[in-house]
C-alpha positions, 0 to 999 in steps of 0.5 A, spaced: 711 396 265 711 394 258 714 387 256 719 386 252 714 384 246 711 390 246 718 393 245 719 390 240 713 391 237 713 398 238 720 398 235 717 394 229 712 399 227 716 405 228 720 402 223 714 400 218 712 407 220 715 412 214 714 407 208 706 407 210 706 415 210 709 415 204 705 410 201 698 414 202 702 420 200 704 417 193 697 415 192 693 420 195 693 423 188 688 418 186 684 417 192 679 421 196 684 425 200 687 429 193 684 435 195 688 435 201 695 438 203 701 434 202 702 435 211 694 434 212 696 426 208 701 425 213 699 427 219 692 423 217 696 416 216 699 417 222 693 417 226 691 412 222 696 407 223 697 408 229 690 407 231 690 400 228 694 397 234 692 400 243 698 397 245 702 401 241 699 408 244 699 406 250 706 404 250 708 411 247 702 415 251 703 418 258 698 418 264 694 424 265 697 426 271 704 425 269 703 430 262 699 435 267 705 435 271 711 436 266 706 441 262 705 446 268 712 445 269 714 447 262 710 453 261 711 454 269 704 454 272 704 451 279 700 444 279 693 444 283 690 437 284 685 435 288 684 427 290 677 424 289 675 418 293 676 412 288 683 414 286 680 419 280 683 426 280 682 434 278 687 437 275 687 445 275 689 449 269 692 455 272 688 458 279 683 454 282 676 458 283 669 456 285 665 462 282 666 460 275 668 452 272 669 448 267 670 441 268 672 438 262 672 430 261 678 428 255 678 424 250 682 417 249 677 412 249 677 410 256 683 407 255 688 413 254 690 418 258 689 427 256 694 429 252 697 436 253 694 439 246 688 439 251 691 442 256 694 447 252 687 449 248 684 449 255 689 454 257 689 458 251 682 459 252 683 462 259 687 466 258 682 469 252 677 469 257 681 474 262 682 479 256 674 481 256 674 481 265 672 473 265 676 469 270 673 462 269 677 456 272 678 449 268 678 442 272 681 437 267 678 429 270 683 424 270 679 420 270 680 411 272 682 408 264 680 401 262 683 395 263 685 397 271 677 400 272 672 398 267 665 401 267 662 403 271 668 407 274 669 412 270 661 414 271 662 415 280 669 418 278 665 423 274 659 424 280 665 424 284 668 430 281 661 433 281 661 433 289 667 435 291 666 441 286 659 442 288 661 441 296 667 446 294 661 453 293 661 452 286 653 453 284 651 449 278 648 456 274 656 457 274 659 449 272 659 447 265 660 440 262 665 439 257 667 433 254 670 430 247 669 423 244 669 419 250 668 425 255 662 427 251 660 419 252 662 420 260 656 426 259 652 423 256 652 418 261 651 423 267 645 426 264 643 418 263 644 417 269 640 423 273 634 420 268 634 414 269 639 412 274 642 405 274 642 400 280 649 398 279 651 406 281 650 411 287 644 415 285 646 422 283 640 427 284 639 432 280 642 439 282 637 444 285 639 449 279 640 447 272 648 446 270 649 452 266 651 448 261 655 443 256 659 443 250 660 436 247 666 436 242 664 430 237 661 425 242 663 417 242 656 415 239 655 409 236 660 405 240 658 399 237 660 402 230 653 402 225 653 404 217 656 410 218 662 408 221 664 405 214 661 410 209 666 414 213 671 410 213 676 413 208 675 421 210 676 420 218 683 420 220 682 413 225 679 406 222 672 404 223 676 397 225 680 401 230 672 404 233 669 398 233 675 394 237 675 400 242 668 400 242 667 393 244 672 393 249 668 399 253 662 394 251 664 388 254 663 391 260 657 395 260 648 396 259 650 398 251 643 401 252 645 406 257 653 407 255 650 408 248 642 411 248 644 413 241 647 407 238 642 401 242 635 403 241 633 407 247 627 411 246 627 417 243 625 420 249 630 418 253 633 425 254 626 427 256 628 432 262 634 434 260 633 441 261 631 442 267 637 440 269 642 443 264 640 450 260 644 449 255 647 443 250 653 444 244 654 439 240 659 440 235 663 435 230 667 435 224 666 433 217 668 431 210 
């Protein structure tokens, strides 16, 4: 329950908001961002401020069970949830099936919840996927948030996930692995975890047939932020502070080395492996 502090604040920023937005805008034609439309300058300054202050976005953000809820009953699909062991959950995107799945690991740092653009996306995209005879059922893992459950819960609500889907009949030729920004990190961290499993984790054994394979949508990488956060840092749309500061709170917590391979010197061959159990790999990302 938020406290009366955080309301004030809330109430505070809410208030600072509009002069912020029209600040960047004014003097958006005088820096990096006077190529950009005058919507792309506010909506980008809106994240930006935001971004700046997690318990704002928590107070205003919602649980990935309760978006999932209120948006199947907006766009009048029935809800399907499946409970895991440790309190993690499924949310099924229209009919669940187990001859073909997507299960998708969202964003939010490990500390927000999914939010229905998401969901709305992933939907779009079945609905596509019907048009040319493909009947595919999506899994969204609500997955446990931090501060409630810190590493490595997130990684058992994933093999748990992965179980009750591979104990359901799905057959990992027929699974693919999705994830953007901290779900792409929760995939990485499986295949970690397959290669080089942690003593603090239930063993995950690799499947008998490869996954078919993983989308990773702009990965969390680089937790502890390195050069490239503030070389970027006037072009993304959340400050390099803000990562650093979400990154440390997933770090305080974890192996820097296994969470983040990529940012903690782990060893080049440390994916050395990969595909025998995973046939494909998309990473995708934005840019300038």
């Amino acid at each position: 329950m938020p406290t009366v502090l955080q309301y004030v604040e809330a109430v505070t920023m809410t208030t600072v908001l509009p002069f912020y937005v029209l600040g960047r805008l004014a003097t958006s034609f005088f820096t990096t961002e006077r190529s950009k439309t005058w919507r792309a300058v506010c909506i980008h300054a809106l994240f930006r401020f935001v971004a700046g202050h997690t318990a704002y976005i928590k107070l205003i953000s919602a649980p990935t069970l309760d978006t999932y809820t209120k948006w199947t009953k907006k766009i009048e699909l029935s809800p399907t949830i499946d409970e895991l062991p440790e309190g993690a959950k499924l949310l099924w995107i229209g009919k669940k099936r187990v001859d073909k799945v997507l299960l998708y690991a969202h964003g939010g740092v490990y500390q927000f919840g999914c939010g229905p653009s998401f969901m709305q996306f992933f939907r779009y995209l079945q609905l596509e996927l019907e048009k040319r005879d493909i009947h595919i059922g999506i899994a969204i893992l609500a997955y446990r948030l931090i501060p409630d459950a810190v590493y490595p819960s997130q990684l058992i609500d994933a093999q748990q996930a992965l179980d009750k889907l591979l104990s359901a009949g799905v057959d990992p030729q027929n699974l693919v692995l999705a994830g953007d920004s901290a779900g792409g990190n929760l995939i990485f961290q499986i295949f970690s975890h397959i290669l080089h499993p942690r003593p603090d984790v239930p063993e995950y054994p690799r499947p008998q047939t490869p996954f078919l394979g993983a989308l990773l949508i702009s990965p969390w990488v680089c937790l502890g932020g390195d050069e490239s956060f503030n070389i970027n840092d006037p072009y993304d749309v959340t400050t390099a502070r803000a990562f650093r500061s979400w990154g440390n709170t997933v770090l305080q917590h974890a192996d820097a080395q296994f969470v983040d391979p990529v940012g903690f010197g782990a060893p080049k061959n440390w994916f050395n492996g990969i595909h025998e159990f995973v046939g494909k790999v998309l990473v995708t990302s934005g840019a300038k």
